[in-house]
PASEBA-1860 file (N, C-alpha, C; in nm, 3 decimals):
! residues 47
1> XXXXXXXX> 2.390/-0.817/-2.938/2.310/-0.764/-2.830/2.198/-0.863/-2.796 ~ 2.167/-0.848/-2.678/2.086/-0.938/-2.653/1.932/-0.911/-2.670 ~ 1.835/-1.046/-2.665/1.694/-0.960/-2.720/1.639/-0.999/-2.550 ~ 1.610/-0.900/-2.517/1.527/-0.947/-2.386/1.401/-1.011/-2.400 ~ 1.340/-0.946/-2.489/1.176/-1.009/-2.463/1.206/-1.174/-2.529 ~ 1.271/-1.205/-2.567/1.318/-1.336/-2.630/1.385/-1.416/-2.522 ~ 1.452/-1.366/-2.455/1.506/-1.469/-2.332/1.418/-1.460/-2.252 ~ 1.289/-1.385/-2.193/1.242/-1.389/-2.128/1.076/-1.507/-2.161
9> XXXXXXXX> 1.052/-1.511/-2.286/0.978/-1.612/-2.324/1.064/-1.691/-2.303 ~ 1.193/-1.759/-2.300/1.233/-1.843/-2.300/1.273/-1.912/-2.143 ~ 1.224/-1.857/-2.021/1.261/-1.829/-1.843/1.154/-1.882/-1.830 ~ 1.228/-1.988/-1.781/1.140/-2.093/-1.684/1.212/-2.107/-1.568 ~ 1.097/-2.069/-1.448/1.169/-2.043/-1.318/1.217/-2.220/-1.211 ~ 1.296/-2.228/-1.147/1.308/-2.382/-1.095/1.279/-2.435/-1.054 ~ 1.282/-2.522/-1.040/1.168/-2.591/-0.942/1.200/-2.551/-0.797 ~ 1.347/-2.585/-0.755/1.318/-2.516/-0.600/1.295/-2.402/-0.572
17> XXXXXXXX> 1.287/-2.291/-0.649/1.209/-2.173/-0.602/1.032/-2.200/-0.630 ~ 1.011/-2.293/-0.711/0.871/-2.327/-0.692/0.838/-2.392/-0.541 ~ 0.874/-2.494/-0.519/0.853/-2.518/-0.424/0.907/-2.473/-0.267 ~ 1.013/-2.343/-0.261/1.017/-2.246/-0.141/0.863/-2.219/-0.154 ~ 0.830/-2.150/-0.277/0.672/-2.060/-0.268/0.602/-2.146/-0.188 ~ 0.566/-2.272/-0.271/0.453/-2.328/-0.205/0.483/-2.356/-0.007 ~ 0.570/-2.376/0.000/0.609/-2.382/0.172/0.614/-2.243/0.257 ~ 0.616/-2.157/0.177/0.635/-2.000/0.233/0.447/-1.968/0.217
25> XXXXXXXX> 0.420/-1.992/0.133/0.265/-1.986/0.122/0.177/-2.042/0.207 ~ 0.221/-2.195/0.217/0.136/-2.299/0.286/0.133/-2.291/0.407 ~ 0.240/-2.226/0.462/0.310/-2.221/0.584/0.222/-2.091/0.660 ~ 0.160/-2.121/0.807/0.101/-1.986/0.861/0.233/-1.899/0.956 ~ 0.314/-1.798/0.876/0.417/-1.768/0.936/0.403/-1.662/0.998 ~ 0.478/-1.660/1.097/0.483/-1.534/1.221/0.526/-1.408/1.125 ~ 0.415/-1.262/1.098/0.527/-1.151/1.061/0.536/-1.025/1.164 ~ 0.619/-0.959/1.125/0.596/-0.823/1.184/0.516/-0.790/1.299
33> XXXXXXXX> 0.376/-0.815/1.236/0.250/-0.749/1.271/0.272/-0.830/1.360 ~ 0.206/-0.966/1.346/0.179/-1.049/1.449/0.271/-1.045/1.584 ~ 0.395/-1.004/1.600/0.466/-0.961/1.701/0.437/-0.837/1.772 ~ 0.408/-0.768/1.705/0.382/-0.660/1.761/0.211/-0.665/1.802 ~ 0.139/-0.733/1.762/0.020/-0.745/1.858/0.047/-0.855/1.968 ~ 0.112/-0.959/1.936/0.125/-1.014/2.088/0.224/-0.929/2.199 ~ 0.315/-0.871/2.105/0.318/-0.766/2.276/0.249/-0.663/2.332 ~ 0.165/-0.584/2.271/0.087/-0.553/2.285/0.022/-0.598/2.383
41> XXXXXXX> -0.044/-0.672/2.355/-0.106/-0.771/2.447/-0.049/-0.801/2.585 ~ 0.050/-0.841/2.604/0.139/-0.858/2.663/0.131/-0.780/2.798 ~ 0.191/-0.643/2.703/0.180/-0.521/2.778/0.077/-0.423/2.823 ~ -0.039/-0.500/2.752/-0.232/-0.445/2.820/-0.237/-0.547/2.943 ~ -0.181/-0.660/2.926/-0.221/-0.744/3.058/-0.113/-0.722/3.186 ~ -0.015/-0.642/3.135/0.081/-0.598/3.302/0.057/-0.494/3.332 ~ -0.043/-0.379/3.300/-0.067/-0.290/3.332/-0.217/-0.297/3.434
END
């Protein structure tokens, strides 16, 4: 059987998911929200 808390001291995560983070982090990305306030907007200025 396996010991979890033992493989898990032993998990070291990779480097390219280290460095997605840092580019997903660094990065000022468009979400959700931000779409939905520029239409918003959008749609206060055609009215």
């Amino acid at each position: 059987m396996l010991d979890f808390e033992e493989e898990l001291k032993k998990f070291r995560p990779s480097l390219e998911i280290d460095q997605v983070e840092d580019n997903v982090y660094n990065n000022n990305l468009t979400d959700v929200t931000d779409l939905l306030d520029e239409m918003l907007k959008e749609i206060k200025e055609h009215q």
